[in-house]
N, C-alpha and C positions, 0 to 999 in steps of 0.2 A: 366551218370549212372541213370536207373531209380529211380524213387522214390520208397521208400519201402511200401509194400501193406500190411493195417493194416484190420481186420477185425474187425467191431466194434457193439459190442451188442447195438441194440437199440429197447427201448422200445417205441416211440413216446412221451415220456415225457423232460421237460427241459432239466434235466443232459447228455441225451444222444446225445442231438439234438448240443450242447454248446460242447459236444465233441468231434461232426463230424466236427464243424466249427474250432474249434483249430486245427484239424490235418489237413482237407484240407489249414488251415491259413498256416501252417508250412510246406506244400508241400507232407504232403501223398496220397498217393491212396486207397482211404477207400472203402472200401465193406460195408454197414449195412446189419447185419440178424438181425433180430425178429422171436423169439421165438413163436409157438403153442403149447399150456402147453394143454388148455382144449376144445374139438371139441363143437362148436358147442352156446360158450358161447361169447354175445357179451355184458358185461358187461363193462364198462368205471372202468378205475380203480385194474381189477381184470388182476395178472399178465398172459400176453399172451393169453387172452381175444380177439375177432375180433375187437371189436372197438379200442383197442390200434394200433391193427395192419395195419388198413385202415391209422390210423393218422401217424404211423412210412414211412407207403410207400408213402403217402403223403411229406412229411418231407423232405426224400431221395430223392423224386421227384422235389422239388424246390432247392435242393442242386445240385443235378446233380450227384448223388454219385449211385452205382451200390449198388442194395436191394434182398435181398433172406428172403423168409415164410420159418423158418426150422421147420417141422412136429415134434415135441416130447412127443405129446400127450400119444402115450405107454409110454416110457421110464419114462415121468413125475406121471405117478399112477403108477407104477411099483416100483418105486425108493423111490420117494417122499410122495405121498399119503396116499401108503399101507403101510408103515412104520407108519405114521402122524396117522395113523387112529388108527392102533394097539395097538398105543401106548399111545392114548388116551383115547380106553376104559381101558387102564390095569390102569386108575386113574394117569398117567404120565402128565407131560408138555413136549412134545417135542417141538423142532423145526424144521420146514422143512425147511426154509433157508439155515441153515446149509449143512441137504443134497444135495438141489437142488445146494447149490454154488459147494459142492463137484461133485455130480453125472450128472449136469446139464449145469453150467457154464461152468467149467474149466473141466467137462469131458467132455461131448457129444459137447457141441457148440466149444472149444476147437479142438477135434479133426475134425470136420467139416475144423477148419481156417486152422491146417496144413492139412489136404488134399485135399485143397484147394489153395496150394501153398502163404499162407499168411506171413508177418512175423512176425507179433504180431495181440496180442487180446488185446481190448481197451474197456472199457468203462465205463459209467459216473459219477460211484460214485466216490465221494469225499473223502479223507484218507487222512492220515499221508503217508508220502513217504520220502524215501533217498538211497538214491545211495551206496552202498558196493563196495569200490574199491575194496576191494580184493579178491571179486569172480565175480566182472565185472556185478551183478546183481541189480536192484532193490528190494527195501524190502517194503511189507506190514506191516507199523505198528500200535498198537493198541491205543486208544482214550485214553485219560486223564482221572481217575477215577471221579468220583464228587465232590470229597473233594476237588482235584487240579485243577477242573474245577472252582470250587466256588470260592476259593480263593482270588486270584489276582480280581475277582469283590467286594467281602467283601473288602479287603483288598488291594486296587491299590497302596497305596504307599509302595516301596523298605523300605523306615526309620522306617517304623512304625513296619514293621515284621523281626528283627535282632535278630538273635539268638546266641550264644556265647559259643566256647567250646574251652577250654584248654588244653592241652596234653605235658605233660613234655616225653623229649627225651631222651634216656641212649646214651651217647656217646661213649661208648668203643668201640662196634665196628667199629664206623663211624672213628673215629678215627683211628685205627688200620689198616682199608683200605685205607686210605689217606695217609700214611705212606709211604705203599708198593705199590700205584698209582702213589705220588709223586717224584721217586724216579729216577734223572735224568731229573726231570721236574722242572727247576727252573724258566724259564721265567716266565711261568702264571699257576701256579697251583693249582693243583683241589683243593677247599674247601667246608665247608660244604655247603654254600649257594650253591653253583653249586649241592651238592645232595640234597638239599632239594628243589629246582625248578624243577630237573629230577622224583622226589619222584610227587611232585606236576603235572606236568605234566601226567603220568602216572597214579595214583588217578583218576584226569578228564579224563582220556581218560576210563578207564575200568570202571568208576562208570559217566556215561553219565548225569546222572539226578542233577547231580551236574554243567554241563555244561549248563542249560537253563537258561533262564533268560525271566522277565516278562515284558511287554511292551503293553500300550493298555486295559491292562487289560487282557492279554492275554498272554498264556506260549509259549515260542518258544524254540526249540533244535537249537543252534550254529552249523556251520557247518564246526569250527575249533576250538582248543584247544588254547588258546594263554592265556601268562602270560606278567605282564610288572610289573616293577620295576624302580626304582627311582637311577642314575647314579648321586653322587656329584665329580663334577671336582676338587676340591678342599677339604680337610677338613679343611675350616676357615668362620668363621664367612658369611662373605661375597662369601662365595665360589659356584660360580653357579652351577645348576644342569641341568640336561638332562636326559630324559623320555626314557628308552629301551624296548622292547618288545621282547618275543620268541615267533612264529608262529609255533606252531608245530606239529607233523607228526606223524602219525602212527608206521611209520621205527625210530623212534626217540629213539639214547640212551645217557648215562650220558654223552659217550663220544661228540655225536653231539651235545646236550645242553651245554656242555662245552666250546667246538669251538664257536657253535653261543654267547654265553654271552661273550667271549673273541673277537671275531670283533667287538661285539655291543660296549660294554665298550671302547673299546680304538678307535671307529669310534666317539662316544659320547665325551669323552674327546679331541681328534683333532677338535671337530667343535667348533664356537663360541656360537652358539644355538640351541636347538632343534628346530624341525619343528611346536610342540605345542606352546613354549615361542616367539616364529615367529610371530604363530598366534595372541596369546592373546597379545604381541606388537602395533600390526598394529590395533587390537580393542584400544588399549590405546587410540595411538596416533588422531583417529578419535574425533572432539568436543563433550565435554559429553555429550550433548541429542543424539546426532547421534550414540554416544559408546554402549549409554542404550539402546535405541533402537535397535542394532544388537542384543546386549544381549539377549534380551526378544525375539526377532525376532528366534534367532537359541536355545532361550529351548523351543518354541514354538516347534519347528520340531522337538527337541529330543522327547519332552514327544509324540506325533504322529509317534515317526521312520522316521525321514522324513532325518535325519541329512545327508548329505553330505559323500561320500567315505573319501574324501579326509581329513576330518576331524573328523571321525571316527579312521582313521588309525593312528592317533597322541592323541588319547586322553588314558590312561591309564582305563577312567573306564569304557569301551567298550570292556574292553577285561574279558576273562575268571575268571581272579584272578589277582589278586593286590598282591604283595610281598613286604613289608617292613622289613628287615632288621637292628634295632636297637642296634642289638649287638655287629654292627660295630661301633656304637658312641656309647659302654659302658652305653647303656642303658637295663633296665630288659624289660621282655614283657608286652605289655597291649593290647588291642584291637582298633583297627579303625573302626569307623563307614562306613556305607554302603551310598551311594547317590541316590537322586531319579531321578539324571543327569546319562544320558550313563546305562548300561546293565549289569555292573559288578556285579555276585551274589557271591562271595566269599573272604577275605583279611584275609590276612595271615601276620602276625606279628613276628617276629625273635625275642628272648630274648636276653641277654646277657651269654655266656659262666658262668657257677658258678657249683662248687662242693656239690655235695647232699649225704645225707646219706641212703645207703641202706641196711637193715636187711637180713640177708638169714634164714633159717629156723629152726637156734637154736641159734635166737635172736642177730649174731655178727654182728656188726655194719660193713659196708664196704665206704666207701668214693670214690664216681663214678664223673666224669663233665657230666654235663649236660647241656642241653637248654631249654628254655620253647616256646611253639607255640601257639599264640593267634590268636583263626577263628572266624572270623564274616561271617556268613552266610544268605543269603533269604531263611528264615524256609516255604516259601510258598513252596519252590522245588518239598519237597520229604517228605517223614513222620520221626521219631525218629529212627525208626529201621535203615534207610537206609547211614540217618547221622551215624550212631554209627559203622554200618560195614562198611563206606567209612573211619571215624578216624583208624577204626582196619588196614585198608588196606595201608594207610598213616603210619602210627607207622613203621607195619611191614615192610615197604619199607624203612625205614630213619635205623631201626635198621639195617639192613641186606643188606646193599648197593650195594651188589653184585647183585641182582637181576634185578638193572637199566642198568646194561649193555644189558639185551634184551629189544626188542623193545616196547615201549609204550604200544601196545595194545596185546602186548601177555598177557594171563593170568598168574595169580598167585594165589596159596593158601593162602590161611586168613580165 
């Protein structure tokens, strides 16, 4: 099969030049065009300028890559200019980037690459980029405002920026659906923890900004949803525990998040150890300067990103959200602190089950069960507004359980 033929805008400058060599690295067959914006001007610097364009085919020339001069000198004062100019006497700020990306890039040079039998158009700016499985596309996305740009440099440590929000839960309905879920389901069945992971789940999957996490000093978008929680084999004293994760999925509903925390849990309790308590073992057993030593050697790599697949995949605060559960040991809610170890920006605390009183609106007192939810958050994420319609999005999913039988990333109102 041939290789596929990319068309690739080059202006003679670094980015473009760094991006014909990545694709020829990768096996394409690249075509460069450069662009002629203005006849006549050989200014260095000024786009599609002749001196840009002598150094573009120059460029293509030491690559070995096939160069085309595209003429769009009309098109570009037509389009670009006389808009640009218009709109500058009339005391405006326009931008002609704007138009030129629209009328010039991705129009005219565009349609040049498909009638030219190309299969993509390439080139060398640098962006935010991610993959959409579910329209098989790539996305353009936008820059980090300044505020979230600053941040994590003001502020590099995870500990130091913890934010803390409470949310008490009405059980009745949750309740009421567990009822009519459970019903012929005696081996393993559904409880609230199971919807309030699926509730969790589904939060980070529609409310994205909640899925980053800072590293570097630097914001990054995860490229999966995963939550992990804490399995005791025993409730006794001495009763070991083991580490389980959900990896999860766009297609993802209460009833898959149910299945998976039912193999994990009972894979977790058949083993004798997790793969974490493995690890941190075999550090024991090493002589203490050599133990300290790895120690210091591997938060070395975490605080750089440098950690290890394989030990990332076993650690609990690399993943998305931390879920503690306290109200299965008959404890009330409180909050857990965040680490400057691993990536995790969110943890989530389970109250204990307790009866609350609620007023209706000619003061009669009603007696409802409830739960309380303790988040500790990385307030560097997102701003105040974004947390508050992510809790609003959370609530209404825990109240109304029905709605986690669709998939994760289907929307919902709130």
């Amino acid at each position: 099969m041939s290789p596929k033929r990319v068309c690739l805008a080059m202006s003679g400058g670094v980015d473009s030049a760094a991006a014909a060599l990545l694709l020829r690295q990768q096996g394409y067959e690249v075509h460069a065009v450069t662009l002629r914006l203005r006849p006549g001007d050989q200014r260095s610097g000024v786009c599609g300028s002749g001196d840009d364009i002598a150094l573009a085919q120059k460029l293509a020339a030491a690559m070995g890559i096939e160069h085309t001069v595209l003429d769009l000198c009309d098109l570009f004062r037509d389009t670009v200019m006389a808009n640009f100019t218009a709109e500058y006497a009339r005391g405006r700020t326009p931008n002609p980037c704007v138009d030129c990306n629209r009328e010039i890039k991705f129009g005219a040079l565009m349609d040049w690459a498909l009638d030219h039998g190309m299969d993509a158009l390439a080139t060398g700016h640098y962006a935010r980029v991610d993959y959409d499985e579910a329209t098989g596309r790539w996305r353009l996305l936008r820059g980090l405002d300044s505020m979230h740009f600053i941040m994590p440099i003001i502020y590099p440590n995870r500990c130091d920026n913890e934010a803390y929000i409470s949310e008490r839960i009405d059980l009745t309905n949750i309740n009421e659906y567990l009822k009519k879920k459970n019903a012929g389901e005696e081996e393993f069945p559904y409880t609230i923890f199971h919807v309030i992971a699926a509730a969790l789940v589904k939060t980070l999957t529609l409310r994205p900004k909640m899925n980053r996490f800072i590293c570097r000093r630097n914001m990054y978008q995860r490229n999966e949803v995963s939550v992990s929680f804490v399995v005791k084999k025993q409730f006794a004293d001495d009763g070991a525990e083991a580490l389980a994760f959900i990896h999860a999925k766009d297609e993802d509903t209460l009833e898959t998040i149910h299945e998976t925390i039912k193999n994990t849990v009972m894979s977790c309790r058949s083993e004798k150890l997790d793969r974490s308590s493995d690890s941190m073992d075999i550090l024991n057993r090493l002589p203490r300067f050599l133990g300290k030593f790895a120690v210091w050697l591997i938060t070395v790599l975490d605080r750089h990103g440098w950690c290890p697949d394989a030990l990332i995949a076993t650690d609990p605060f690399y993943s998305s959200c931390v879920i503690s559960n306290l109200g299965s040991i008959k404890l009330n809610c409180g909050y857990h602190h965040l680490t400057n170890w691993g990536t995790c920006s969110v943890f989530c605390i389970v109250g204990e089950k307790k009866p609350t009183a609620f007023y209706d609106e000619e003061g009669r007192v009603e007696m409802r069960e409830t739960l309380d939810l303790g988040l500790t958050i990385d307030e560097r994420l997102a701003d105040g507004y974004y947390y508050a319609k992510t809790i609003r999005l959370l609530k209404k999913l825990l109240e109304n359980p029905e709605l986690l039988e669709k998939p994760a990333a289907e929307e919902v109102d709130y």
